[in-house]
Structure formats: C-alpha cells, structure tokens
N, C-alpha and C positions, 0 to 999 in steps of 0.2 A: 793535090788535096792532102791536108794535114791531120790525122786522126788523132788524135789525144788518150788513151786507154787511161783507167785509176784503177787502183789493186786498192783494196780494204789495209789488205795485209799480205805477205811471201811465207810463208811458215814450210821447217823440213819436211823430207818425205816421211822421218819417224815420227812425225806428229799425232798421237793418239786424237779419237774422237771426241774425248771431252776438250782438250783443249781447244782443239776447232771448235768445239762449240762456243767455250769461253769467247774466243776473238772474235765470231762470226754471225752470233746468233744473239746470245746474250743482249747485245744490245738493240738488236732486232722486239725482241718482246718487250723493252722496257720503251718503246715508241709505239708498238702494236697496242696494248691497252689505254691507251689516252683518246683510240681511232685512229692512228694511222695506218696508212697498210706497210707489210709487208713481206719482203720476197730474200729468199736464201735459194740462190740457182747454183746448181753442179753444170758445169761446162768439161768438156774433155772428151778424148779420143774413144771409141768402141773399146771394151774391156780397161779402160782407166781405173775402175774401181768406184765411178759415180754413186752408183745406188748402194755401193757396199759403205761408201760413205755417208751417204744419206740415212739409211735403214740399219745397217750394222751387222751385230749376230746377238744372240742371247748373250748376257753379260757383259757385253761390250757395244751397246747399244748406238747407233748414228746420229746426227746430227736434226734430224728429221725427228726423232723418237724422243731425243732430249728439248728438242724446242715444243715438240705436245706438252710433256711433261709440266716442263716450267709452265707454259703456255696456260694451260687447268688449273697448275697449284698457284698461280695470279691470279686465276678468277677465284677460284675457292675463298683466296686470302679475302677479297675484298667484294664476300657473298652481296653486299647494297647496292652494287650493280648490276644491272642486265647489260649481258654482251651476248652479242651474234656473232658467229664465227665460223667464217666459210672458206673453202680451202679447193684448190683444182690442178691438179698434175696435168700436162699436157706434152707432146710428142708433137712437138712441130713440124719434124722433118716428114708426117706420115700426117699428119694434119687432124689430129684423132684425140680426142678426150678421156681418159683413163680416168 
C-alpha cells in the first residue's frame, strides 16, 4: 500500500511564530470568511513544543493567538456581516473534549 503524505511547507527549526503564521495560517483565514472551514493541526512528539507553538508566551504570541486576532480584525473590517464562529480543541488519543 502506497501512502502519499503533502507538507504545506518544511520551514527551520529557528523559525519564529509569526512566520509560521505567515506561511500556515494566513491563508487559512482568508478561505475561513468566505464559509469555508478551517483547520491548523500541531502534530509531534510529547514535549515537541506543540502547544508552545500553538499558544506562545506574552509577547511572543502563537500561531493559535495570531489567527484569533487576524480572525476578529476580518470580522470587524467587514462589520455588514454576520459570522458565526465556532471553534473545538480535541485530545483524541484520550477521546475527550477540551
């Protein structure tokens, strides 16, 4: 059996959080307000630094923090419409809803 994997993108390990967001997210929200869904998953090993990626630190904020942001100041910009916008973190390997 033949699996095929696709990467978005490979970026360094010095890769700051905005940039990942640049490459990874960015275009995420500009398909998310038209009504498409969309999804930015962290995959990686226990202690990889997932959620440090996701969430960040004060000042230095994650990719998770900068896609709300953008995510609001697109609604905001274009106050003429109503959007619903629902959101759900999940723990599959524990099968649990956060």
């Amino acid at each position: 059996m033949c699996v095929l994997h696709v990467f978005d993108a490979v970026v360094p390990l010095s890769t700051n959080f905005s940039a990942l967001h640049d490459v990874f997210v960015v275009v995420r929200i500009c398909f998310f307000l038209p009504g498409y869904n969309a999804c930015v998953f962290a995959y990686g090993a226990t202690g990889g630094g997932k959620t440090h990626t996701m969430v960040g630190v004060p000042g230095d904020e994650g990719c998770m923090v900068l896609a709300l942001n953008d995510l609001f100041g697109a609604m905001d910009d274009h106050s003429e419409s109503n959007f619903k916008v629902g959101a759900k973190a999940e723990t599959p390997w524990k099968n649990t809803k956060i």
